[in-house]
C-alpha positions in Angstrom: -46.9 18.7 -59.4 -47.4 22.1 -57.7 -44.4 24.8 -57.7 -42.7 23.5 -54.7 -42.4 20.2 -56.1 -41.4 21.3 -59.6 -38.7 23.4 -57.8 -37.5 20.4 -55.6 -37.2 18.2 -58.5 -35.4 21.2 -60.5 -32.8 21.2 -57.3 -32.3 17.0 -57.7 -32.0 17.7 -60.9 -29.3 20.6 -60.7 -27.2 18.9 -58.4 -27.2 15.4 -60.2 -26.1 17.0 -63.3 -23.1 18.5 -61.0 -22.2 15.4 -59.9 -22.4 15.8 -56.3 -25.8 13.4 -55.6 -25.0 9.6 -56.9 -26.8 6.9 -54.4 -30.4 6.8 -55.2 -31.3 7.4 -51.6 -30.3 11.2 -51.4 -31.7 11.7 -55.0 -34.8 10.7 -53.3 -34.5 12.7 -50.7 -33.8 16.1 -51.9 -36.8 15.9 -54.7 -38.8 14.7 -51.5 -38.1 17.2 -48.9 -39.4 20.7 -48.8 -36.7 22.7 -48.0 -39.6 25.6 -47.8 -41.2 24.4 -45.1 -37.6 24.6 -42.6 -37.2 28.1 -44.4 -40.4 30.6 -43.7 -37.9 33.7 -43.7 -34.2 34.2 -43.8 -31.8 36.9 -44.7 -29.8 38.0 -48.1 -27.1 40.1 -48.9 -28.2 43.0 -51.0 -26.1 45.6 -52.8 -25.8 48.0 -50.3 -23.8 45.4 -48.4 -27.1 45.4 -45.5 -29.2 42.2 -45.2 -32.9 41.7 -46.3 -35.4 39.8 -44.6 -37.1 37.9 -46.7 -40.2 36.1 -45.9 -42.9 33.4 -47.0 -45.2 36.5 -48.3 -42.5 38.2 -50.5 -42.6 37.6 -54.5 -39.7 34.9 -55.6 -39.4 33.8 -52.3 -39.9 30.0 -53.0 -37.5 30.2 -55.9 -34.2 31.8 -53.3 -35.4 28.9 -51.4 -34.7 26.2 -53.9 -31.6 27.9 -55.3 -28.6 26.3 -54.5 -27.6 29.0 -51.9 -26.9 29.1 -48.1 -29.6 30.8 -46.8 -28.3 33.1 -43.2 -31.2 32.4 -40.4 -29.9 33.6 -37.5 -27.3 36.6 -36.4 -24.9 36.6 -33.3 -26.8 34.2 -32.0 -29.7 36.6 -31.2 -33.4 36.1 -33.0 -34.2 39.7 -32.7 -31.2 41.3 -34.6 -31.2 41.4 -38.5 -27.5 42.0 -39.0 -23.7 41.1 -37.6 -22.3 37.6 -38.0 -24.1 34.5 -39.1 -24.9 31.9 -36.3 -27.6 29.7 -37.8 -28.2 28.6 -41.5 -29.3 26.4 -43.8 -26.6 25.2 -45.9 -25.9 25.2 -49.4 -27.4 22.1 -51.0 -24.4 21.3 -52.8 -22.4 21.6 -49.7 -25.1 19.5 -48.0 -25.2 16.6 -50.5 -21.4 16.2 -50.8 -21.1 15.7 -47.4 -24.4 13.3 -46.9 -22.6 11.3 -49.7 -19.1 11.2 -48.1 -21.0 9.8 -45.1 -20.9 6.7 -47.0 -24.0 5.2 -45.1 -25.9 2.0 -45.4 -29.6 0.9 -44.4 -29.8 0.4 -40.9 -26.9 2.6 -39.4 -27.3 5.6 -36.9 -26.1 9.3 -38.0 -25.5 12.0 -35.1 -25.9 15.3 -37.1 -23.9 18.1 -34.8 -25.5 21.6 -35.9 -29.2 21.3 -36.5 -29.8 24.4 -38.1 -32.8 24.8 -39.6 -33.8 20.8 -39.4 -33.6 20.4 -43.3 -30.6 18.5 -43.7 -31.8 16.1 -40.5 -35.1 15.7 -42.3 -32.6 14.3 -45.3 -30.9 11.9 -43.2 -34.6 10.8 -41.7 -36.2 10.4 -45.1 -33.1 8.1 -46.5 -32.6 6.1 -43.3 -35.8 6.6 -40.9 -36.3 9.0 -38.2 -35.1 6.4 -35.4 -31.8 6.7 -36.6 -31.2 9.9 -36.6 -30.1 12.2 -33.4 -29.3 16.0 -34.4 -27.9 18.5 -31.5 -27.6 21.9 -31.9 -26.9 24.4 -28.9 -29.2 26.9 -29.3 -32.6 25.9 -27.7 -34.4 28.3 -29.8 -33.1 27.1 -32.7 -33.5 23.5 -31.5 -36.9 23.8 -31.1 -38.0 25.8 -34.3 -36.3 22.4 -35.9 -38.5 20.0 -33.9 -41.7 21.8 -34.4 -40.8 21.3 -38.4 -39.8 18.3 -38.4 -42.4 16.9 -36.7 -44.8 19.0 -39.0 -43.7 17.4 -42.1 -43.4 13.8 -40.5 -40.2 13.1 -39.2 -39.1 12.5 -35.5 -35.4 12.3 -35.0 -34.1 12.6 -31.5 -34.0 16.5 -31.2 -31.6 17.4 -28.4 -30.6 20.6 -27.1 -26.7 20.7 -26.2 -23.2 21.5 -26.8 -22.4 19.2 -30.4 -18.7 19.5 -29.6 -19.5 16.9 -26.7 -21.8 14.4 -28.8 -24.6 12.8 -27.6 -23.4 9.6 -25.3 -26.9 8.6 -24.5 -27.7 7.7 -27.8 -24.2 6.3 -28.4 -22.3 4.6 -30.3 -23.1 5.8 -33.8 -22.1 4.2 -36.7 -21.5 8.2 -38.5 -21.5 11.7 -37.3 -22.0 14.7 -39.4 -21.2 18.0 -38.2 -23.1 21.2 -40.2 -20.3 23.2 -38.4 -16.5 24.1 -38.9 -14.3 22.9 -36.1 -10.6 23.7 -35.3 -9.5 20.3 -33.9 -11.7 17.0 -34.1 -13.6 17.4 -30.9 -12.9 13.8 -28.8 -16.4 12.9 -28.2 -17.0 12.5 -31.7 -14.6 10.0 -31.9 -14.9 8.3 -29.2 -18.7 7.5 -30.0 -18.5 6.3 -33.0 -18.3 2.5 -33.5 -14.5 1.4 -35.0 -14.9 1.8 -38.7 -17.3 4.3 -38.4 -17.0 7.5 -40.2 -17.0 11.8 -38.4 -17.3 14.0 -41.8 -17.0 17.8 -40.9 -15.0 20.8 -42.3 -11.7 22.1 -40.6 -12.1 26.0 -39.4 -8.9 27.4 -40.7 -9.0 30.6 -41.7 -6.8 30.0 -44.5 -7.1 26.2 -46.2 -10.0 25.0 -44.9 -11.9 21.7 -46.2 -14.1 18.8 -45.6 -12.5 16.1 -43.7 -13.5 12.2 -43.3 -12.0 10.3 -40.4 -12.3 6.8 -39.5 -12.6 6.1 -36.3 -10.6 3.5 -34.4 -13.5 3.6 -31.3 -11.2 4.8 -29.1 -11.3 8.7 -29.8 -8.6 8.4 -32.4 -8.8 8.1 -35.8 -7.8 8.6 -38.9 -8.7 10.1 -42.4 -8.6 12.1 -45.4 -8.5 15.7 -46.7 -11.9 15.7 -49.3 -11.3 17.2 -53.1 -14.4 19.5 -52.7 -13.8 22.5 -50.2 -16.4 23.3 -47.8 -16.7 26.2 -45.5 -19.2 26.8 -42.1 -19.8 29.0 -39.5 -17.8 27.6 -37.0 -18.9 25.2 -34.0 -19.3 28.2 -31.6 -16.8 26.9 -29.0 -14.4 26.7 -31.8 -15.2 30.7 -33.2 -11.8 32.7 -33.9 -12.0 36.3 -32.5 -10.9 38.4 -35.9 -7.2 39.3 -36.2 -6.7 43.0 -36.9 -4.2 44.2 -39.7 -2.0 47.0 -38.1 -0.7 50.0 -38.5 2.2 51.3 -37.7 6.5 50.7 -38.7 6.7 48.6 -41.6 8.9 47.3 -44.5 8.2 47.5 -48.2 8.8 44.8 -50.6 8.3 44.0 -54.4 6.7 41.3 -55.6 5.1 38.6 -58.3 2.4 36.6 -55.9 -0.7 37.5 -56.5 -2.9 37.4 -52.9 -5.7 34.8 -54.6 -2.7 32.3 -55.3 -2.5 32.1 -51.1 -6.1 33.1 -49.8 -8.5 31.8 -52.7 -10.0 28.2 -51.9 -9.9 28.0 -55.7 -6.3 28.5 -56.1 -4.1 24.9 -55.9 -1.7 26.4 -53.7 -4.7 27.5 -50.8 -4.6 24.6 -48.5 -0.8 24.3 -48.0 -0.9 27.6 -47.8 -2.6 27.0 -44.4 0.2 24.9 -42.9 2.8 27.5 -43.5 0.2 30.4 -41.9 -2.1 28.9 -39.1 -4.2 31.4 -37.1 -3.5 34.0 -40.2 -6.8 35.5 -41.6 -7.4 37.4 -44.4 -9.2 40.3 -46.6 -9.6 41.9 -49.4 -6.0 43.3 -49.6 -4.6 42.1 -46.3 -3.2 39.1 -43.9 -3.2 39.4 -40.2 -2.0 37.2 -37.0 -3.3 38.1 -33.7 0.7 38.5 -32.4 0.3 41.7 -34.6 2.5 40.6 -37.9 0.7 42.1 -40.4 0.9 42.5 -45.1 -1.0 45.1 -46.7 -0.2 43.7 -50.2 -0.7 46.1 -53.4 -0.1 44.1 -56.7 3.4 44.4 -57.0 4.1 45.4 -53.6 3.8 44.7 -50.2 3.9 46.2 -46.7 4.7 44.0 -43.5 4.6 44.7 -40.2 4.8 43.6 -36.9 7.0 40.8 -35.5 6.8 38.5 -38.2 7.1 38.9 -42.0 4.3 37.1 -43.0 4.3 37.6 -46.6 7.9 36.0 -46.5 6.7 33.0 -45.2 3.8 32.8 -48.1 6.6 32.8 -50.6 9.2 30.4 -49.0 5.7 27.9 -48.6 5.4 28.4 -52.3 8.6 27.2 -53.0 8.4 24.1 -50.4 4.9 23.3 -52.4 6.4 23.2 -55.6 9.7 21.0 -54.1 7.0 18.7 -52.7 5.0 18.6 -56.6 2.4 20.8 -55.8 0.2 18.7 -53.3 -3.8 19.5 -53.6 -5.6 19.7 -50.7 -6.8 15.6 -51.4 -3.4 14.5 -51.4 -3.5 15.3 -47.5 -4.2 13.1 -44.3 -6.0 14.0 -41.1 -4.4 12.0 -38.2 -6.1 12.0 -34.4 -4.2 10.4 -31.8 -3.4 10.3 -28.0 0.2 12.8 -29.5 -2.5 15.2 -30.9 -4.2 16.2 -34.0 -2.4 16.6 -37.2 -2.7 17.3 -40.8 -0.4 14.9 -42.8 1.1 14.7 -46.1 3.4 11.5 -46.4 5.9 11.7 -43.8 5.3 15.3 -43.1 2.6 16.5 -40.5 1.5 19.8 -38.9 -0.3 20.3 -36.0 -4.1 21.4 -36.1 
C-alpha cells in the first residue's frame, strides 16, 4: 500500500471509530477514493490570521489532505485571489460521511448532489452507487469543470452540469435523493418538487445562529416534511442564499448586568444554540457581540452588557432561555422541518417558526 492509500485507510479508519461511517458501502468508498487527486492545492489558516497556499509540492501536504479538515479552494468566487471569504471547498470528511449516511440510499437509486465543489464527495456517491446515478451541479463553470476533468481522470463519469443548484436539475429528474454541499435559508422548491414521494433532500439550514443538518421527505409535490439531525453541520452558503454581514453599532446604548454567558446562545456546542435561533433570526454573531441588520445591537462583557439600537436583543436571549427551559430544554433533534404551500417552518410539537 503506498502513502496515499495508507492515509485513505487511516481516514476510514478514523471516522469508523467516531461513529459517523456504518453501511459498508461508504466504508468502501472513503478507503477507495483519493481525496488527493480532487485536492492539488488549497488554502489554510495560519497564525497570523492570513491564508497559505499549499500545494502538491510542499512537505506534509498529503497528510492536511487526509486530515479530517475542510480544506478552503476557492475565495469570493475568484480563482486568482488568495484571500476574503470562502466560496469553494472540500468538506470535512466527517461532515461529508454524516450526511452521505443520512441519505439513507439503496442500490439502484439516483442522487442530485447540489455544490460540486471540488468533485470528491460526487466521486463517493459514484463509487457506492455507479457513476450513472449520479448528477452533481455547481454554479461556477470553472469550478465545474476542474471537477469533471478529475473525475473523469480517476474513473468516474457522473452527469457534471454547470448551473444554479437552488433550481435542480429537471432534465435528469425525478431523483430518488438530493444532497446539497451548501447551506440554504429556506428549502429551495425545486428540490422538492424533483424528488420522487418518499424520497429524501439532506442539506444544512444557513442560520446564522442555530444552524444544522436537516432531512426532509418529500411528498413529490414540492412539499415535504422532516427532521432537525443530532450532528450540526455548517457550509458556505448556496450563493443565492449568502447573508450580507450585520454590523454591531455604535452609538446610545443601555447597560445591563448579567449571568449568560455568550457561548450558552452562539456556540453550536451549547444545548441551548438552536432554539436560540428561533428567538433571534437574521441575528449574527462575534467574538463579543450580536447584531441585526435593523441596527439592534449587544456588546456583551462577562457580567455586563451594552444594547443598542431599536431592539434589546440581549433581552430577548434571556426571555428565550427561560421559554427553553418551560418547554424542557428541547435539543436541536427534538425539532421538525415542515415545507408546505403556507411556507417553510421549523417545528417543535405544536409550536412552529417561520424559516
Amino acid at each position: 500500500m503506498d502513502d496515499a492509500g495508507a492515509l485513505r485507510a487511516e481516514l476510514a479508519d478514523h471516522l469508523l471509530g467516531d461513529g459517523v461511517l456504518h453501511e459498508s458501502r461508504w466504508l468502501k468508498a472513503f478507503r477507495a477514493v483519493p481525496r488527493h487527486e480532487f485536492l492539488p492545492h488549497f488554502y489554510r489558516l495560519v497564525p497570523s490570521g492570513d491564508w497559505e497556499r499549499v500545494t502538491s509540492g510542499d512537505p506534509g501536504w498529503l497528510e492536511l489532505v487526509y486530515a479530517d479538515d475542510a480544506r478552503v479552494t476557492q475565495f469570493d468566487g475568484d480563482d486568482t485571489v488568495t484571500g476574503g471569504t470562502p466560496t469553494s471547498s472540500s468538506s470535512m470528511p466527517t461532515i461529508m460521511a454524516i450526511m452521505l449516511e443520512a441519505l439513507e440510499v439503496h442500490t439502484g437509486q439516483t442522487v442530485l448532489e447540489v455544490g460540486t465543489g471540488t468533485g470528491y464527495n460526487a466521486a463517493l456517491l459514484c463509487h457506492a452507487l455507479g457513476s450513472d446515478r449520479v448528477t452533481t451541479i455547481d454554479v461556477d463553470p470553472d469550478v465545474s469543470q476542474r471537477a469533471r476533468e478529475r473525475l473523469h481522470d480517476n474513473g468516474f463519469f457522473p452527469a457534471c452540469v454547470n448551473g444554479d443548484g437552488a433550481l435542480g436539475h429537471p432534465e435528469r429528474a425525478p431523483y430518488d435523493r438530493v444532497l446539497a454541499t451548501c447551506s440554504v435559508s429556506t428549502i429551495p422548491p425545486a428540490w422538492l418538487e424533483q424528488t420522487r414521494p418518499g424520497g429524501l433532500v439532506v442539506t444544512t439550514l444557513h442560520r446564522p445562529i442555530g444552524a444544522g443538518l436537516v432531512r426532509i421527505t418529500s411528498n413529490g409535490d414540492g412539499t415535504g416534511e422532516g427532521l432537525v439531525l443530532v450532528e450540526d453541520g455548517r457550509f458556505m452558503p448556496l450563493r443565492a442564499h449568502a447573508r450580507p454581514p450585520a454590523v454591531a453599532g455604535e452609538g446610545e446604548f443601555e447597560r445591563g448586568r448579567t449571568t449568560l454567558p455568550l457561548a450558552t446562545v452562539i456556540d453550536p456546542a451549547s444545548p441551548f444554540e438552536f432554539f436560540a435561533g428561533t428567538a433571534l433570526p437574521g441575528v449574527v454573531a462575534g467574538r463579543d457581540w450580536l447584531a441585526h441588520q435593523d441596527g439592534s445591537w449587544v456588546h456583551h462583557h462577562g457580567s455586563h452588557v451594552d444594547q443598542g439600537g431599536p431592539r434589546r436583543l440581549w433581552d430577548v436571549a434571556e426571555q428565550a432561555v427561560e421559554r427553553w427551559r418551560e418547554l424542557g430544554e428541547p435539543r436541536r433533534q427534538d425539532f421538525g422541518v415542515r415545507v408546505g404551500p403556507d411556507g417553510q417552518f421549523l417545528t417543535l410539537g405544536d409550536l412552529h417558526w417561520h424559516l
